[in-house]
N, C-alpha and C positions, 0 to 999 in steps of 0.2 A: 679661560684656559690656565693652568699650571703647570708648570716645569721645575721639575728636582732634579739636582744632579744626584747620580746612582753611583757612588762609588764601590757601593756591593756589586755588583751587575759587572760593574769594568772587571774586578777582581776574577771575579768567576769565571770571566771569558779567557783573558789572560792566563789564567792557573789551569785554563781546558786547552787553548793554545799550547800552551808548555809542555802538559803529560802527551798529549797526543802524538807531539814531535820529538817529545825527550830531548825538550833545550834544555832542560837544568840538570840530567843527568852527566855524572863522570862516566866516559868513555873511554876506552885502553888507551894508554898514552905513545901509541907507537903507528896510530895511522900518517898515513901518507904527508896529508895536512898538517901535521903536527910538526914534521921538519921542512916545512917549507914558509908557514907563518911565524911569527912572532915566538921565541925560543921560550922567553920568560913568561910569557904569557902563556905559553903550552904547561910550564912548571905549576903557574898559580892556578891555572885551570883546575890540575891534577890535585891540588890541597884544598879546592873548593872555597879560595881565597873572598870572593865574590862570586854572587847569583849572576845571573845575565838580569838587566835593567829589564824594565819593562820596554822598552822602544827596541832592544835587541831580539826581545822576545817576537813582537811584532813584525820585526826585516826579517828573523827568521821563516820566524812560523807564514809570511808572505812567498817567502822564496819555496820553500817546501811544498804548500799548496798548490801554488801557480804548478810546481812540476807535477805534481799528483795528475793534475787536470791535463795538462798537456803531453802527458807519457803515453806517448802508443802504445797498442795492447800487442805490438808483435815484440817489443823489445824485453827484455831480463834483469834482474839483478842478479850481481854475481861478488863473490868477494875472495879477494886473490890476499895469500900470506908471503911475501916472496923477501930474502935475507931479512928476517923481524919486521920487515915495514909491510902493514893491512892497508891493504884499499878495495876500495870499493866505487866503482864508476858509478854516475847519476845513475846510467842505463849502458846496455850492449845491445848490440842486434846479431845472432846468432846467423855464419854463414853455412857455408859446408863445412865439414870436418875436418875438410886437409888444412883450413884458412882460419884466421886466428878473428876472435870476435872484433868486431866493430865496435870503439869504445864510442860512448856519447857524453857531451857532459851540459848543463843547461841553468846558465846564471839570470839571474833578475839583478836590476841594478835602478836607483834611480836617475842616473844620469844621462846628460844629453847623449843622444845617439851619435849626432853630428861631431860634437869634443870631444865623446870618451869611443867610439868605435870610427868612422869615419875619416876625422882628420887627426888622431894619436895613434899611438900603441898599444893592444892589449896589453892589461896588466902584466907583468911580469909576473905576478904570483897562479896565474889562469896557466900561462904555459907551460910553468915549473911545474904547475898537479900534470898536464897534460903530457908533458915529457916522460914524468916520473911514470905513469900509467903504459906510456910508449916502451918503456924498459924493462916496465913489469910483466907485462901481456906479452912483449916479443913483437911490435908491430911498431911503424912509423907514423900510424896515421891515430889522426884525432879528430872526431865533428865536433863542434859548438856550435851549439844555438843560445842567443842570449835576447833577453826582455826587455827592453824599454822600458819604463814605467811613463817614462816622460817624452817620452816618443823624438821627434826632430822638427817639429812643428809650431807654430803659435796659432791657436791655443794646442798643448800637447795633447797629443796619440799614441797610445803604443805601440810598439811596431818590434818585430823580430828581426834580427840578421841569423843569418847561419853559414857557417864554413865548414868547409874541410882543410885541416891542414896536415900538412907533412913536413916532420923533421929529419933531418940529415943525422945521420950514425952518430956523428962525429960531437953533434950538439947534446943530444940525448945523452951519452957518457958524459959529457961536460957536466950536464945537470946532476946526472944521478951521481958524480962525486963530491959536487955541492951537498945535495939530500945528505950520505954519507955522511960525511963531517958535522951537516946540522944535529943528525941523530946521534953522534957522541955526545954535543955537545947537552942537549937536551938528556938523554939514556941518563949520561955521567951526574947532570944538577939532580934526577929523580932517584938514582941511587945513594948518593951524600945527603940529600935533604938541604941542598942551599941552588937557591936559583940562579943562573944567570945574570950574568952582570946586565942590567938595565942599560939599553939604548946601546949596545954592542950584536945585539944576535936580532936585527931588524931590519927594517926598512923603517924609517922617516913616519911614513904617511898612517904608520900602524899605529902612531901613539897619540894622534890625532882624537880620535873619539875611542880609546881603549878605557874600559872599565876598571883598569889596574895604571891606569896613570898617577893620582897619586902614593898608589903603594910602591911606583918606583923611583918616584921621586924620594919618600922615604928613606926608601934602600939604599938610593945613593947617597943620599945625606947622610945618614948614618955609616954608612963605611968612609964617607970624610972626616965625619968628626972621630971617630975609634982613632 
């Protein structure tokens, strides 16, 4: 027997991943996502600063699939335009007409079920889209279903949770004047053509594996020494 490694063969799958899902394409810089993650990283998106890695290519184009396969055929996409900010939920499920769609939204993740859903806190940035959607649509309620990869087990299984949740008025305007302010902040660096000040319009844990970590590092360097 013989064994080659095929770096062609990777590439080709990889590059079929990507158009498929349109990971590498620039997308309108005013979705919903966009003022709720990473500010700077929305900006350098937007100038095509860096491709997405190959291994982002991969978690996405993972995440995408899984939903493909798992999206019931009674549910919809829909995409709502509401004050400049685009969204567009995983799925809906269409009720009567006096009643406002049913949003869905459906993550993959590979972390433990048990740490990351069980005994913590959904993310913060899961319920900021789901809020933000609650305010767009006109409704309090939001399902999630999310994927295991690694199940809660030794050896791991995958396994689903799924919720319904409901947020309070009161919280929901809380968020969407958060979004608000993100989206000057982000709107105002794409209209001047200067990014965001690094490590100010984030969360901590976003710079962790971000593909634009040393270009902010850069950044800040450089506006020290100026």
């Amino acid at each position: 027997m013989r064994r080659n490694e095929n770096p062609e063969l990777k590439r080709k799958l990889l590059d079929h991943l990507a158009r498929i899902y349109k990971i590498k394409e620039v997308r309108e810089p005013n979705h919903l996502s966009s003022y709720i993650g990473c500010r700077t990283r929305g900006f350098l998106d937007q100038k095509q600063a860096i491709e997405p890695t190959d291994q982002e290519v991969m978690l996405f184009a993972l995440g995408y699939g899984l939903q493909d396969v798992l999206t019931p055929s009674d549910s919809s996409e829909k995409l709502y335009n509401y004050e400049g900010v685009i969204y567009r939920p995983d799925m809906s499920f269409e009720v009567t007409q006096a009643e406002v769609d049913i949003l869905f939204e459906m993550k993959t993740t590979r972390r433990s079920a048990k740490k990351h859903y069980i005994d913590e806190e959904i993310p913060i940035t899961w319920l900021s889209y789901m809020m933000g959607g609650c305010r767009i649509v006109g409704t309090d309620r939001y399902d999630l279903a999310v994927l295991y990869m690694m199940g809660n087990y030794a050896p791991p299984f995958p396994s689903i949770y799924a919720d319904t949740f409901y947020f309070e008025n009161e919280e929901i305007e809380a968020n969407w004047q958060i979004i608000q302010e993100n989206k000057v902040v982000l709107d105002t660096a794409l209209e001047n053509g200067f990014p965001p000040k690094p490590y100010e319009h984030c969360y901590d844990w976003e710079c962790k594996f971000c593909r634009y970590k040393l270009v902010c590092e850069v950044l800040v360097n450089r506006k020290e020494t100026e």
